[in-house]
N, CA, C, O and CB atoms as a CASP TS submission, in Angstrom:
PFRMAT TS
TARGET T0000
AUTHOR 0000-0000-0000
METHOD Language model
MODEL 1
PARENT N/A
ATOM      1  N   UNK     1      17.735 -52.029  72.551  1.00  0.00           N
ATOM      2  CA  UNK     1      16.449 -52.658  72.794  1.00  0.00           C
ATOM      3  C   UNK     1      16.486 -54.095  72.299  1.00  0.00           C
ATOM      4  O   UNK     1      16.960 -54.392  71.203  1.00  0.00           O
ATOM      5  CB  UNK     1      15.314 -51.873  72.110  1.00  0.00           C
ATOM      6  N   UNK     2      15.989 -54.939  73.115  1.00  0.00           N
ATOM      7  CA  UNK     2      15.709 -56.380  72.729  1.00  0.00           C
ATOM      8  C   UNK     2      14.909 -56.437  71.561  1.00  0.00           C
ATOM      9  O   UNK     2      13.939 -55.700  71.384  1.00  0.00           O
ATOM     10  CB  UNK     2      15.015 -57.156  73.804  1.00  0.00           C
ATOM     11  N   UNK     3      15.388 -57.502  70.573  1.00  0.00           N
ATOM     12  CA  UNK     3      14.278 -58.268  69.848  1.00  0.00           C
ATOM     13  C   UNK     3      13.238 -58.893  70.352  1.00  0.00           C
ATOM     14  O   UNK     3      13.330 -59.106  71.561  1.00  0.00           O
ATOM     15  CB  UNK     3      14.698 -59.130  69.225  1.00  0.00           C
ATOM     16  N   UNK     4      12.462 -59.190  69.934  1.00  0.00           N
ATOM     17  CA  UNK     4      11.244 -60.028  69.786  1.00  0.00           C
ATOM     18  C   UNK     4      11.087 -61.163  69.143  1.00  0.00           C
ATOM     19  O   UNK     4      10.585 -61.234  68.021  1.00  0.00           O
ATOM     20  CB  UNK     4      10.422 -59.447  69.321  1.00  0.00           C
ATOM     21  N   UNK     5      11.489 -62.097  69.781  1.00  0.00           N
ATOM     22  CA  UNK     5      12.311 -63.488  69.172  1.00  0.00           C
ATOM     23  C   UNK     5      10.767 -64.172  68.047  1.00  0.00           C
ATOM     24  O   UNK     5      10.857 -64.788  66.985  1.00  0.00           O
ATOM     25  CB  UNK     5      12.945 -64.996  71.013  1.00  0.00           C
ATOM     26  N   UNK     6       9.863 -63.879  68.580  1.00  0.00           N
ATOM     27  CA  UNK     6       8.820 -64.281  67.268  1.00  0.00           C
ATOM     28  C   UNK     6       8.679 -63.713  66.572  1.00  0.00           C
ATOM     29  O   UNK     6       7.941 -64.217  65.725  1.00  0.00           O
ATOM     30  CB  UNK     6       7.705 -64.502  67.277  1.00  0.00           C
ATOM     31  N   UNK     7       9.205 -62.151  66.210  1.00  0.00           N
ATOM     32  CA  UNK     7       9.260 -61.572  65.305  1.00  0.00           C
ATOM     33  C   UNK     7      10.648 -61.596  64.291  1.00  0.00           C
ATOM     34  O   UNK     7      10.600 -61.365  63.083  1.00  0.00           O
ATOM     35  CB  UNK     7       8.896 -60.532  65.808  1.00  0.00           C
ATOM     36  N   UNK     8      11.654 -61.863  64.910  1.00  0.00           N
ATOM     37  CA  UNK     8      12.959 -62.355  64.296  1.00  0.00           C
ATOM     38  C   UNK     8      12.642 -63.492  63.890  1.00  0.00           C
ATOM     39  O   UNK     8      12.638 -63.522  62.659  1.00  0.00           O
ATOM     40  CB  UNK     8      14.163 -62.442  65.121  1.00  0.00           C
ATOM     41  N   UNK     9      12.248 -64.888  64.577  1.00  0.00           N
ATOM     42  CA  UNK     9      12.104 -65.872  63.813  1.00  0.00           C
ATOM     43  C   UNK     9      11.034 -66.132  62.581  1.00  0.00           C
ATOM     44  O   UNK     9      11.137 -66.933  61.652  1.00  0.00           O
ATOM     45  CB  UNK     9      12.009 -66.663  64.637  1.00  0.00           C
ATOM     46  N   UNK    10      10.029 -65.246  62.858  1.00  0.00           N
ATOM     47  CA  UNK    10       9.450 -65.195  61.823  1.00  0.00           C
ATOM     48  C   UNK    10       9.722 -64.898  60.947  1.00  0.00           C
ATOM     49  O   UNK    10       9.045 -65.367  60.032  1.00  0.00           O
ATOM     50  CB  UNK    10       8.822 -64.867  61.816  1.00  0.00           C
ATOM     51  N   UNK    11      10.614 -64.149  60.636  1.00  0.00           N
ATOM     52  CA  UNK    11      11.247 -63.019  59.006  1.00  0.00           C
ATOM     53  C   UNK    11      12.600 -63.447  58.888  1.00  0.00           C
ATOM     54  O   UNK    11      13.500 -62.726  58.458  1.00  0.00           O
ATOM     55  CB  UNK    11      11.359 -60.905  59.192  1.00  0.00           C
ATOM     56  N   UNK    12      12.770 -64.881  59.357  1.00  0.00           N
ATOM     57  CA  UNK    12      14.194 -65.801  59.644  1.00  0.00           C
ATOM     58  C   UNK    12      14.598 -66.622  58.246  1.00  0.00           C
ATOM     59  O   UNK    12      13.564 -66.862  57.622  1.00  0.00           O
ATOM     60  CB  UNK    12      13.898 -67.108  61.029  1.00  0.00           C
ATOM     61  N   UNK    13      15.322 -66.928  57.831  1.00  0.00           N
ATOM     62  CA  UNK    13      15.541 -67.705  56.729  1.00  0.00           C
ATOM     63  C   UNK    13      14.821 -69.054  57.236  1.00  0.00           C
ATOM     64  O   UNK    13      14.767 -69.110  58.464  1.00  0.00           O
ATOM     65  CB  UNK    13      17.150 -67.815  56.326  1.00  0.00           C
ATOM     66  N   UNK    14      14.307 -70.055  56.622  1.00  0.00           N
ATOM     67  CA  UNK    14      13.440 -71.393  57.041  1.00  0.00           C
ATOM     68  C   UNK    14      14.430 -72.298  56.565  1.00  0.00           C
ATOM     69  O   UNK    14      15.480 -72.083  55.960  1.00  0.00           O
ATOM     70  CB  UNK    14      11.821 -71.664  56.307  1.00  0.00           C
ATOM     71  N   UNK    15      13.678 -73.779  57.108  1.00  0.00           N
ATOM     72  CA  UNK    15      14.444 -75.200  57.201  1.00  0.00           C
ATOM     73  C   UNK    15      16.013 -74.561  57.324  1.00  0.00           C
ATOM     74  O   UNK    15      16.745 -75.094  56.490  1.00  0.00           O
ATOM     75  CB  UNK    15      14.167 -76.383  55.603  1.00  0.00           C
ATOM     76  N   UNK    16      16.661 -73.619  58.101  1.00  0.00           N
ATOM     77  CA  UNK    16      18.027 -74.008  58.559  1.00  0.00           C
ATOM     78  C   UNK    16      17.928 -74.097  60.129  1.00  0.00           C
ATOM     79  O   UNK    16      16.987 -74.317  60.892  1.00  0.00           O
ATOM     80  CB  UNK    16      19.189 -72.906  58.064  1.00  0.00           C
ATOM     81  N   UNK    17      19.457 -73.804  60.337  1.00  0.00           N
ATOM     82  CA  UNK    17      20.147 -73.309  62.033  1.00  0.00           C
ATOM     83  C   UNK    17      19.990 -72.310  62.219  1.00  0.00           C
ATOM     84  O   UNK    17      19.906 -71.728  61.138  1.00  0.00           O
ATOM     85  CB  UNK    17      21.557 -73.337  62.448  1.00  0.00           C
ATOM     86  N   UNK    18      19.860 -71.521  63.194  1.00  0.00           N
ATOM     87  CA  UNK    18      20.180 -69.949  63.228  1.00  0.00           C
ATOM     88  C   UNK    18      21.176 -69.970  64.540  1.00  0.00           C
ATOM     89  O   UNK    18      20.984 -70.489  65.640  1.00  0.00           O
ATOM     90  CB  UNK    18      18.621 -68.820  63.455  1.00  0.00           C
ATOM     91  N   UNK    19      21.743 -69.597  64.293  1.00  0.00           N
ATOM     92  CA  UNK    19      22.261 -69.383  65.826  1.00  0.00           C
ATOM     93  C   UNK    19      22.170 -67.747  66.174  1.00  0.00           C
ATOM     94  O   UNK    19      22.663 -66.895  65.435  1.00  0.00           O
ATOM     95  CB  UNK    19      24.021 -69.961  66.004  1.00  0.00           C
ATOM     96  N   UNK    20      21.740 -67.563  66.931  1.00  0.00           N
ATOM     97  CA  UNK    20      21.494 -65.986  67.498  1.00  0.00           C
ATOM     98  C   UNK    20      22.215 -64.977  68.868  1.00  0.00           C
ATOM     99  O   UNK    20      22.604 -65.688  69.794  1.00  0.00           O
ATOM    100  CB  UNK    20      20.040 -66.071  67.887  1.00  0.00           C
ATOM    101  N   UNK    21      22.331 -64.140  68.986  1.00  0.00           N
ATOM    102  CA  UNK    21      22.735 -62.918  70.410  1.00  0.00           C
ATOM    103  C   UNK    21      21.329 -63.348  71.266  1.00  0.00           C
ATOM    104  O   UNK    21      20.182 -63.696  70.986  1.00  0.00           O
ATOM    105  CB  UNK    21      22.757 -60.622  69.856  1.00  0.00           C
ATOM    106  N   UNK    22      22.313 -63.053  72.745  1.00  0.00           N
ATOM    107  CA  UNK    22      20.693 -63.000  73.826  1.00  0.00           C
ATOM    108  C   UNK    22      19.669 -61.789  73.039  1.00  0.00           C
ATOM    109  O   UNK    22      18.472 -61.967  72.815  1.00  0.00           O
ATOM    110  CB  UNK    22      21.115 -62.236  75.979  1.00  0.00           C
ATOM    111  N   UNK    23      20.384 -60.631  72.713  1.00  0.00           N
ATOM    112  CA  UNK    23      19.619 -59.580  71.839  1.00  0.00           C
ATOM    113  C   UNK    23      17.970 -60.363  70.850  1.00  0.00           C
ATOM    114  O   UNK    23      16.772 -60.125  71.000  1.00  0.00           O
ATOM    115  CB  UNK    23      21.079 -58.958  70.519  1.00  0.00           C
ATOM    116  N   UNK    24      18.668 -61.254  69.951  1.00  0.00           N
ATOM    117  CA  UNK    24      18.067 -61.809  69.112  1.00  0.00           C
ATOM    118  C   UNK    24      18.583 -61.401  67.458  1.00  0.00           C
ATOM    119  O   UNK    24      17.967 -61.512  66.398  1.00  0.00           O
ATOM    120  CB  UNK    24      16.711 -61.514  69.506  1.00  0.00           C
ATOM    121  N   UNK    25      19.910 -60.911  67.735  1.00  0.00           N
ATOM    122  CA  UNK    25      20.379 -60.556  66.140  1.00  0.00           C
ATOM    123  C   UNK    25      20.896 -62.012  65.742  1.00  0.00           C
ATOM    124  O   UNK    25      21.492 -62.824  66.450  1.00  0.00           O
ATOM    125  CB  UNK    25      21.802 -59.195  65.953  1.00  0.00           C
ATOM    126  N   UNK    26      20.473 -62.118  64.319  1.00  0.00           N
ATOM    127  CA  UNK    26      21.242 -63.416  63.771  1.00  0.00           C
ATOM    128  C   UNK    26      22.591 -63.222  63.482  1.00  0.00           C
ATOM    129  O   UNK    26      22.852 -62.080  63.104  1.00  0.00           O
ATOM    130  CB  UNK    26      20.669 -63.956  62.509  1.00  0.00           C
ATOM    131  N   UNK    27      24.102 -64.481  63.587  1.00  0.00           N
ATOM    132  CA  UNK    27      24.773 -64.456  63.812  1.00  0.00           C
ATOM    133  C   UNK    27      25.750 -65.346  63.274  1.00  0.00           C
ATOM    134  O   UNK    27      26.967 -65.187  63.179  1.00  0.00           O
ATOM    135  CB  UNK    27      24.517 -64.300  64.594  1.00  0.00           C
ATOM    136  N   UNK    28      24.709 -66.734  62.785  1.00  0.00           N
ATOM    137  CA  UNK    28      24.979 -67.583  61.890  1.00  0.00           C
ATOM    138  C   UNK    28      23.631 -68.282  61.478  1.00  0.00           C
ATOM    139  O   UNK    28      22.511 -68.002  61.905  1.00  0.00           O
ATOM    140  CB  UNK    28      26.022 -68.456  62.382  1.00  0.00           C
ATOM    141  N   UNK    29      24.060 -69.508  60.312  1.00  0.00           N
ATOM    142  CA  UNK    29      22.852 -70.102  59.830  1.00  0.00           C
ATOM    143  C   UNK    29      23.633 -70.863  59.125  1.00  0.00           C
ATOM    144  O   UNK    29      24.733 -70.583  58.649  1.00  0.00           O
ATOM    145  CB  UNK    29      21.714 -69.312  59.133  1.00  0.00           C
ATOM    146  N   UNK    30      22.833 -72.175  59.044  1.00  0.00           N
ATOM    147  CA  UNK    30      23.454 -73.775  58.406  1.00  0.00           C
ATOM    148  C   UNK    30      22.283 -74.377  58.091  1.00  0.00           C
ATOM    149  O   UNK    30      21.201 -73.903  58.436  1.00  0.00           O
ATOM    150  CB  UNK    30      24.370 -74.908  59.523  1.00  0.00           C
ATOM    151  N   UNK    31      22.406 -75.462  57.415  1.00  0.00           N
ATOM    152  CA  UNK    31      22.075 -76.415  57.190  1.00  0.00           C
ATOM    153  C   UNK    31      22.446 -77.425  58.485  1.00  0.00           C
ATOM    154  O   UNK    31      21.764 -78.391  58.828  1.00  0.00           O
ATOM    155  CB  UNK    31      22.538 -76.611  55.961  1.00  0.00           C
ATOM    156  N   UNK    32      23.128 -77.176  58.833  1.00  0.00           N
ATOM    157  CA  UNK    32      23.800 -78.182  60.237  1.00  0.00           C
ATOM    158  C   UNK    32      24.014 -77.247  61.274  1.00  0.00           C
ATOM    159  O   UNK    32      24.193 -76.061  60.998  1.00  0.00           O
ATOM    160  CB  UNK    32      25.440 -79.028  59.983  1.00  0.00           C
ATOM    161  N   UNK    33      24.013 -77.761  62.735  1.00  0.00           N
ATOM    162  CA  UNK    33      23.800 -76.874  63.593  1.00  0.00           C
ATOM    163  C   UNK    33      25.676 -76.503  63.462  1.00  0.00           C
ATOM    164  O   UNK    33      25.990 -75.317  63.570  1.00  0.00           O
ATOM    165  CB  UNK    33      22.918 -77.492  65.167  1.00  0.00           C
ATOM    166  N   UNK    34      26.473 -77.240  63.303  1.00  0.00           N
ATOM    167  CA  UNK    34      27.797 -76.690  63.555  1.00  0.00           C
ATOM    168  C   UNK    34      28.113 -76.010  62.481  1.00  0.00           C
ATOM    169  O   UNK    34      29.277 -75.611  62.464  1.00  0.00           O
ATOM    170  CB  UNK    34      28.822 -77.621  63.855  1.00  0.00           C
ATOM    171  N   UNK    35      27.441 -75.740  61.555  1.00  0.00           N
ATOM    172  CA  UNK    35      27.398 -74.928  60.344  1.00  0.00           C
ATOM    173  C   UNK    35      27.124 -73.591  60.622  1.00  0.00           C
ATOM    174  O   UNK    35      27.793 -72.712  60.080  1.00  0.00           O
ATOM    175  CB  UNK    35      26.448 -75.390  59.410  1.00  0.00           C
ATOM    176  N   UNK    36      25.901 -73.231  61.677  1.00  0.00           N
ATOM    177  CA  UNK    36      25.327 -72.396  62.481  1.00  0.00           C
ATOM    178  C   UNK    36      26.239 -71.671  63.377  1.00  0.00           C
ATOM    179  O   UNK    36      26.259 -70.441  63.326  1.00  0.00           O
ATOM    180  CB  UNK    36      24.412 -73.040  63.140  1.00  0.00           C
ATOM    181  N   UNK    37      27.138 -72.434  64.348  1.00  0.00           N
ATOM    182  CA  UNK    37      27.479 -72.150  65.155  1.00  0.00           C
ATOM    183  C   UNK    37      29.318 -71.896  64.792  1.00  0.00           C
ATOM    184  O   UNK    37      30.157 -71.265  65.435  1.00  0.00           O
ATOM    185  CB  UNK    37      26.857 -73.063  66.065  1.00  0.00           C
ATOM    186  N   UNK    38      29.402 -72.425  63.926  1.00  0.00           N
ATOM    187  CA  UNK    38      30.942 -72.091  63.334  1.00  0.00           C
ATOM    188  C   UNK    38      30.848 -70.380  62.687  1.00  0.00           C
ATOM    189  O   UNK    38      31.818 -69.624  62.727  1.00  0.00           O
ATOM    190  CB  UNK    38      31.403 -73.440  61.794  1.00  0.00           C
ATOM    191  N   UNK    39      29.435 -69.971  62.083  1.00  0.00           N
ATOM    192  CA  UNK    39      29.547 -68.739  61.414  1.00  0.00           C
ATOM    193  C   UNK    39      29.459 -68.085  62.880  1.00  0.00           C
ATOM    194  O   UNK    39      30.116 -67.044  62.867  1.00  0.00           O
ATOM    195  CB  UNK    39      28.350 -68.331  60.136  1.00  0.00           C
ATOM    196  N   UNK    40      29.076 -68.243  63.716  1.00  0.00           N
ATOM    197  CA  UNK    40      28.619 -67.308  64.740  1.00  0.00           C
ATOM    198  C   UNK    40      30.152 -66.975  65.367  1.00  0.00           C
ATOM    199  O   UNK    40      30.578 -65.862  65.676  1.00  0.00           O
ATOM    200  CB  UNK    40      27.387 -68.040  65.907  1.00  0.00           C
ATOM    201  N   UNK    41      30.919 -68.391  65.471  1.00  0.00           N
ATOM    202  CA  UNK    41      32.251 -68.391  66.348  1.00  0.00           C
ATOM    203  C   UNK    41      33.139 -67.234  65.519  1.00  0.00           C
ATOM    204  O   UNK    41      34.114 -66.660  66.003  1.00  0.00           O
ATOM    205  CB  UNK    41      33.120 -70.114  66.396  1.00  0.00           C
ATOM    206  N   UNK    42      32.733 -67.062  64.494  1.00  0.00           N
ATOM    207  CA  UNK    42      33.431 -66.290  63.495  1.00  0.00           C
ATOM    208  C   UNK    42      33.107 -64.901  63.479  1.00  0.00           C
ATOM    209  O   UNK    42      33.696 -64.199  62.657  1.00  0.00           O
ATOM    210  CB  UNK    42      33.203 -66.797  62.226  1.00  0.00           C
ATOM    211  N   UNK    43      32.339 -64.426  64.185  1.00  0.00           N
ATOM    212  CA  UNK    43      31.698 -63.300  64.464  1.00  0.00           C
ATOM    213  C   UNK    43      31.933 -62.981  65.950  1.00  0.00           C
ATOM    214  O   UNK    43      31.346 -62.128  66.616  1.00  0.00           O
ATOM    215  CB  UNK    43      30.283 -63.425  64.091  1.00  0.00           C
ATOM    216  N   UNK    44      32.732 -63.678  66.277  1.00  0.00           N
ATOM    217  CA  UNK    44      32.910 -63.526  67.702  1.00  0.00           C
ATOM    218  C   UNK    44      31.941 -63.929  68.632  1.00  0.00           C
ATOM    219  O   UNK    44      32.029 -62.923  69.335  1.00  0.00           O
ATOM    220  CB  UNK    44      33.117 -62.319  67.965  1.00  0.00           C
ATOM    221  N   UNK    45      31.345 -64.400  69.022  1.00  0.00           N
ATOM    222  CA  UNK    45      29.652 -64.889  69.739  1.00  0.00           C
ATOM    223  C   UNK    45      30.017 -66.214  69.939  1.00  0.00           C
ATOM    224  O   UNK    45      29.678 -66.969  69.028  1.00  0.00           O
ATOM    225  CB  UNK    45      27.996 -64.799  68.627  1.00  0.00           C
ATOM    226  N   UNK    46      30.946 -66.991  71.401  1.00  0.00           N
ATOM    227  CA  UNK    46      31.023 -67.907  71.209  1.00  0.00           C
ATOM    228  C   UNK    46      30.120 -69.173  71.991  1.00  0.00           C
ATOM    229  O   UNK    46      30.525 -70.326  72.138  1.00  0.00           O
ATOM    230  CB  UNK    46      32.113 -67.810  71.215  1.00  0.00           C
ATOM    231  N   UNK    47      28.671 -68.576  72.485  1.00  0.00           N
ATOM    232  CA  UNK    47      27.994 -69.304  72.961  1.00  0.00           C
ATOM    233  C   UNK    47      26.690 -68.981  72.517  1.00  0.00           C
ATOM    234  O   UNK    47      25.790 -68.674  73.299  1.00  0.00           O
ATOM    235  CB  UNK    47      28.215 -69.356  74.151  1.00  0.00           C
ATOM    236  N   UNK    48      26.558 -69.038  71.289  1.00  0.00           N
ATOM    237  CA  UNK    48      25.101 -68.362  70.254  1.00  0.00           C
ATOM    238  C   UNK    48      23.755 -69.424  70.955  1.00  0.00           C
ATOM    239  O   UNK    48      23.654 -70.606  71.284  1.00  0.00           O
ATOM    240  CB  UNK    48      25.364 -68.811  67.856  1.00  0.00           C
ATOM    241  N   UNK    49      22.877 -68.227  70.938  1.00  0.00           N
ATOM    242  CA  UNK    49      21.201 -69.741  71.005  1.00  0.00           C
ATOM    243  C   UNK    49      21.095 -70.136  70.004  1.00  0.00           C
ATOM    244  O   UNK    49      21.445 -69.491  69.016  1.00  0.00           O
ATOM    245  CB  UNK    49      19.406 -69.406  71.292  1.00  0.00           C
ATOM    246  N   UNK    50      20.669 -71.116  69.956  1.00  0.00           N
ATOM    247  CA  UNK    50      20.634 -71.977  68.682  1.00  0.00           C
ATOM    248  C   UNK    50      19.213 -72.242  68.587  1.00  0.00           C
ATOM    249  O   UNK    50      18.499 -72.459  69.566  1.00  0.00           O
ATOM    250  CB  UNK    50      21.530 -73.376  68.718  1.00  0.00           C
ATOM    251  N   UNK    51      18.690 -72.213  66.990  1.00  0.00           N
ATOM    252  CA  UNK    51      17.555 -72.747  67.005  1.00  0.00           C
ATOM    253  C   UNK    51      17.046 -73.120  65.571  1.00  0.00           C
ATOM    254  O   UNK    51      17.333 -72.447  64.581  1.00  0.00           O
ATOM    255  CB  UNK    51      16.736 -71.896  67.700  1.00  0.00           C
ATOM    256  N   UNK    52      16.330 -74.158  65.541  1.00  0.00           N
ATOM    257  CA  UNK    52      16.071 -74.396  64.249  1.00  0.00           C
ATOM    258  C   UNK    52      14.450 -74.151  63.528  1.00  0.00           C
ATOM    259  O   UNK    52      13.336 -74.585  63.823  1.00  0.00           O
ATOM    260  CB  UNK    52      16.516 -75.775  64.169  1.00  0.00           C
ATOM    261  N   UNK    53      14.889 -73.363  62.602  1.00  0.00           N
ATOM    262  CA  UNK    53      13.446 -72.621  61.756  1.00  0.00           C
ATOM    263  C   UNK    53      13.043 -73.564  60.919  1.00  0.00           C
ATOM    264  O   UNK    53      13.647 -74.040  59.957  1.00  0.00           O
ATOM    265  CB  UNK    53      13.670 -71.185  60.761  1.00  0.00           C
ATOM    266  N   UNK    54      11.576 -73.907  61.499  1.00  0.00           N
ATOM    267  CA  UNK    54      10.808 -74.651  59.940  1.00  0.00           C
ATOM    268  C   UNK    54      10.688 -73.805  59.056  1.00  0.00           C
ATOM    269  O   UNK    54      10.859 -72.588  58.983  1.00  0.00           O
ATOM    270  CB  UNK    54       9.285 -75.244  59.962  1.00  0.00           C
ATOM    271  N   UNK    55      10.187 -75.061  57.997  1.00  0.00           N
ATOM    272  CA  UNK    55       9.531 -73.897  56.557  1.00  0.00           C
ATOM    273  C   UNK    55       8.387 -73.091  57.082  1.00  0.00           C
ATOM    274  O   UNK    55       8.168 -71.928  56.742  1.00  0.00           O
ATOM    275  CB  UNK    55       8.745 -74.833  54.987  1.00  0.00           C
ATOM    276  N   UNK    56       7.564 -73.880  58.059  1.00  0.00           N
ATOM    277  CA  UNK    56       6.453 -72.600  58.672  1.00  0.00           C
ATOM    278  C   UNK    56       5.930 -72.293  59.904  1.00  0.00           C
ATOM    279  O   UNK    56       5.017 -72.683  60.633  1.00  0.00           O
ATOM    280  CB  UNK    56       5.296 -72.650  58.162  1.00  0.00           C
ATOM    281  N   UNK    57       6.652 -71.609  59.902  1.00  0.00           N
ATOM    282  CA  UNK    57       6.794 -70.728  61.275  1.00  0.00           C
ATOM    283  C   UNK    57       5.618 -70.163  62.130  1.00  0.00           C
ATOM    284  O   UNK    57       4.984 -69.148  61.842  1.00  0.00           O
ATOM    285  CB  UNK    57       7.523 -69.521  60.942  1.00  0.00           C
ATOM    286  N   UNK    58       5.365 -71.130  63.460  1.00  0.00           N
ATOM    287  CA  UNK    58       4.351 -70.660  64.223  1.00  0.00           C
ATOM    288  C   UNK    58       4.455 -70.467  65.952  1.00  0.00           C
ATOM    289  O   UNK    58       4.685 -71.362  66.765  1.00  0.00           O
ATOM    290  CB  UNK    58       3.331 -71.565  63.863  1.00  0.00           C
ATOM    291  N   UNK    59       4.263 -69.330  66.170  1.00  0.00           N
ATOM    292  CA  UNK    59       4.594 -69.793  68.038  1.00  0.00           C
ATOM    293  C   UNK    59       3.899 -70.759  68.457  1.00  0.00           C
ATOM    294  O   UNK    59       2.831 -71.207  68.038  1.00  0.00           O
ATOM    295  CB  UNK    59       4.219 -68.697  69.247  1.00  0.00           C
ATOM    296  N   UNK    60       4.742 -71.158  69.557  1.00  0.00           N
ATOM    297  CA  UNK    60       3.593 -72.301  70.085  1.00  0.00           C
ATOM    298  C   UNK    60       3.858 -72.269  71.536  1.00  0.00           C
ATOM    299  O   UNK    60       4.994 -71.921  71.857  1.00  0.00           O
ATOM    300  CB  UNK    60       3.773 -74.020  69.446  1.00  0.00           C
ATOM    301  N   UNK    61       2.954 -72.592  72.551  1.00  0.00           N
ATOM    302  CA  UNK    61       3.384 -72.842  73.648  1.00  0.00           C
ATOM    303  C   UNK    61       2.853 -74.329  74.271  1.00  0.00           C
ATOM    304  O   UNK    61       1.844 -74.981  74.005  1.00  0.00           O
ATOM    305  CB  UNK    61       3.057 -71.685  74.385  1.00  0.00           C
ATOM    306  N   UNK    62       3.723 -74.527  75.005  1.00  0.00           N
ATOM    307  CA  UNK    62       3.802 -76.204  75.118  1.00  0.00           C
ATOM    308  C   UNK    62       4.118 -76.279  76.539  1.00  0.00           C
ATOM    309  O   UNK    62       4.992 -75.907  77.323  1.00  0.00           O
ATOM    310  CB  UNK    62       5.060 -77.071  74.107  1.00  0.00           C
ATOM    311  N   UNK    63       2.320 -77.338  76.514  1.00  0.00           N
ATOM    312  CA  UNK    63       2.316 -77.372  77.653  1.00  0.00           C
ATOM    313  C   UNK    63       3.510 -78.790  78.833  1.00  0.00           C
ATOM    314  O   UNK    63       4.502 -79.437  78.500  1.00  0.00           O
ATOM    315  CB  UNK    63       0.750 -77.420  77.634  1.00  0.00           C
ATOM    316  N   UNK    64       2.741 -78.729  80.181  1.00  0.00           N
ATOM    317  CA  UNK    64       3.609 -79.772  80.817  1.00  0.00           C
ATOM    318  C   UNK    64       2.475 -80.389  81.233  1.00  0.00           C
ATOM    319  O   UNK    64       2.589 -80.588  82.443  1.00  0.00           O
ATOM    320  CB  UNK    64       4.739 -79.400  81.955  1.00  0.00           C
ATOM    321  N   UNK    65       1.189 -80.884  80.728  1.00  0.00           N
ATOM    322  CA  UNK    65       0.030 -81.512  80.948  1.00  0.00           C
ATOM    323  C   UNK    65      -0.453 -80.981  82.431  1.00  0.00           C
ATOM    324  O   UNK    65      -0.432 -79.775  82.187  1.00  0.00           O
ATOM    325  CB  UNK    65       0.244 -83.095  80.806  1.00  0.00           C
ATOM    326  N   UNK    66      -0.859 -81.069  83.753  1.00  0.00           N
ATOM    327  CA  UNK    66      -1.367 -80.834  84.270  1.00  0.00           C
ATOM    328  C   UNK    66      -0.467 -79.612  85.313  1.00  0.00           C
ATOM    329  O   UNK    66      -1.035 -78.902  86.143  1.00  0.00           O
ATOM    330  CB  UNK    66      -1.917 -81.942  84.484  1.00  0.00           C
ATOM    331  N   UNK    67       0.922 -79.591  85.049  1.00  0.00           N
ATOM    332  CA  UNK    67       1.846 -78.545  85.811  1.00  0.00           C
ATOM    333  C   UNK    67       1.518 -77.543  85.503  1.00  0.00           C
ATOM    334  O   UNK    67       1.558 -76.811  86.493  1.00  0.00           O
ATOM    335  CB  UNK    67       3.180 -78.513  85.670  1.00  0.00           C
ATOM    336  N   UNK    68       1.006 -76.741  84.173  1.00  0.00           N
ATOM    337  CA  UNK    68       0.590 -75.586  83.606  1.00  0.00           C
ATOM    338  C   UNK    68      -0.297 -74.570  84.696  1.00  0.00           C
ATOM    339  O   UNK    68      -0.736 -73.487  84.311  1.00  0.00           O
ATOM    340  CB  UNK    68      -0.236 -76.038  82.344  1.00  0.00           C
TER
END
């Protein structure tokens, strides 16, 4: 079963990288995105999503001004 990527990022370590599975399991994490993505290469996962967690974590959706 898939994650729930606002529920993973929410309970995510903050201010790093994450790099993640399409799943949504974490896989790596940095301070730097190649920090992120070097733990992931190391885990075998060599095209992780990448994304970076603030200290506070909120969904958001964002618009395209009148395309919406």
């Amino acid at each position: 079963m898939r994650n729930d990527f606002n529920v993973v990022l929410a309970n995510a370590p903050r201010e790093c990288w994450l790099a993640l599975t399409e799943d949504g399991t974490i896989v790596g994490r940095g301070e730097t995105l190649k920090e992120a993505i070097e733990e992931a290469k190391k885990k075998a996962v060599d095209d992780p999503i990448v994304q970076w967690v603030p200290r506070t974590w909120m969904p958001v959706v964002y618009g395209w001004g009148d395309r919406v």
